[in-house]
N, C-alpha and C positions, 0 to 999 in steps of 0.2 A: 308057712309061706316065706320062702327066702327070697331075699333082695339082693341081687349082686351087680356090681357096676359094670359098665361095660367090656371093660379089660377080663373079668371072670365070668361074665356071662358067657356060655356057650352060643353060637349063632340060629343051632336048632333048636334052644330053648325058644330064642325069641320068634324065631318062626311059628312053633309050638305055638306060641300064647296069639301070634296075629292071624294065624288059622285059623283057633278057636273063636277067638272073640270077632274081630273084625269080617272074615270071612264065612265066618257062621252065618253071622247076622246076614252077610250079603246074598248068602245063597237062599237064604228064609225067605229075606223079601222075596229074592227070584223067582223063586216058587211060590208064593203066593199067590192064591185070586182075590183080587180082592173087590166091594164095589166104590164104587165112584163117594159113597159117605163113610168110608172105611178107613181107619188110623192104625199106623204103627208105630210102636213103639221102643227104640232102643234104647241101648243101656251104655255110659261111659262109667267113665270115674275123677272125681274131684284130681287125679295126678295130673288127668289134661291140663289145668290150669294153674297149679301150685304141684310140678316134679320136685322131687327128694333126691337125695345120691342114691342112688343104688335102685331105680324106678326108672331106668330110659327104657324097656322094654314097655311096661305098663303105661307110661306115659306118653309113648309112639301111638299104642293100638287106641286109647278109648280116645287120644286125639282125633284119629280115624275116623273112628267110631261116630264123632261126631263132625264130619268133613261129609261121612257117607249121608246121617239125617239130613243135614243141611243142602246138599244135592238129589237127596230123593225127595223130597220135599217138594222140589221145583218140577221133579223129572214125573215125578208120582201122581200132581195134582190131579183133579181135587182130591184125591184120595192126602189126606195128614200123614205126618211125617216129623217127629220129635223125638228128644233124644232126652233120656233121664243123669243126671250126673251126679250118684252119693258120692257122701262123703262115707267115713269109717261107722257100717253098719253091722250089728251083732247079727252076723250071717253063722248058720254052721262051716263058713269054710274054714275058720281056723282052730276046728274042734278036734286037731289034730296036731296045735300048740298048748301046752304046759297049762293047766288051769290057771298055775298061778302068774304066769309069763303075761296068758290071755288075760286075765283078769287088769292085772297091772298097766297092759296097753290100753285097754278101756279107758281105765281111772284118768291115768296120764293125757290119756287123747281128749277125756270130755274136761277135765280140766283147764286146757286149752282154751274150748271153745263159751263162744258167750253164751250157747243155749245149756252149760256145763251139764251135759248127757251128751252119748255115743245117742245113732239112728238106731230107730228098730225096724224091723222089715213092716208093718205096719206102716211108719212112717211114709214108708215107699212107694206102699200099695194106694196108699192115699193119694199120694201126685200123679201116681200111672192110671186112674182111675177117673181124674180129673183131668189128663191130659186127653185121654182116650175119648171124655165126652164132651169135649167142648169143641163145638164146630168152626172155633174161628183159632184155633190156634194152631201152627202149626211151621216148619225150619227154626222152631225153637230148640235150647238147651235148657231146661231148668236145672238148677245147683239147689241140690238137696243135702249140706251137709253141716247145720248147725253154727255157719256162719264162718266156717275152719279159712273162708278166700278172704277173712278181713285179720287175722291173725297172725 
């Protein structure tokens, strides 16, 4: 996963990544039936709120990302409408960086944080679970990332 600043980011990359993510999601909803007690659920990421150099692409879209819940929320009622925000979660996507590279940004990243552990996709699954069944919540973001927005 490379991170490049604006000046070297290509402008199709960053299309690329707000096609997938943010327009994905928008077309999912669109097509959805849904009923009237029915939640959905999107996905940002902690850069919405704490951007890095070399993260303006990533931290455009999951801003989005959550601009979209927070107005389908209103536009969707009653149907729920929330938005999930990790932080750096041992996902297979980066099982295509260096063991020892990946391994090292782990350490380094939970380090950091006061809960000193990365998320695990469990973690995840646990709040998307709870989000989904709780009928009074909903134009939320919850931040799921071990605490990385007080760091």
């Amino acid at each position: 996963m490379t991170q490049k600043t604006l000046s070297f980011m290509e402008t199709a990359d960053a299309m690329a990544s707000m096609d997938s993510k943010f327009w994905g999601a928008y077309r999912a909803v669109k097509a959805a039936k849904m009923c009237a007690t029915g939640s959905v659920t999107l996905f940002s990421g902690v850069l919405s709120h704490r951007p890095a150099v070399g993260t303006v692409a990533a931290t455009t879209v999951n801003a989005a990302v959550e601009g979209l819940g927070r107005s389908l929320a209103v536009e969707l009622a009653p149907v729920r409408v929330n938005v999930i925000s990790p932080g750096l979660v041992k996902p297979p996507i980066y099982s295509d960086m260096p063991e020892e590279q990946r391994e090292a940004m782990y350490k380094n990243t939970a380090e950091q944080l006061p809960v000193q552990r990365i998320g695990l996709p469990e973690d995840i699954a646990a709040i998307a679970l709870q989000i989904m069944t709780n009928p009074y919540l909903t134009g939320t973001v919850i931040d799921i990332d071990g605490g990385s927005l007080f760091v």
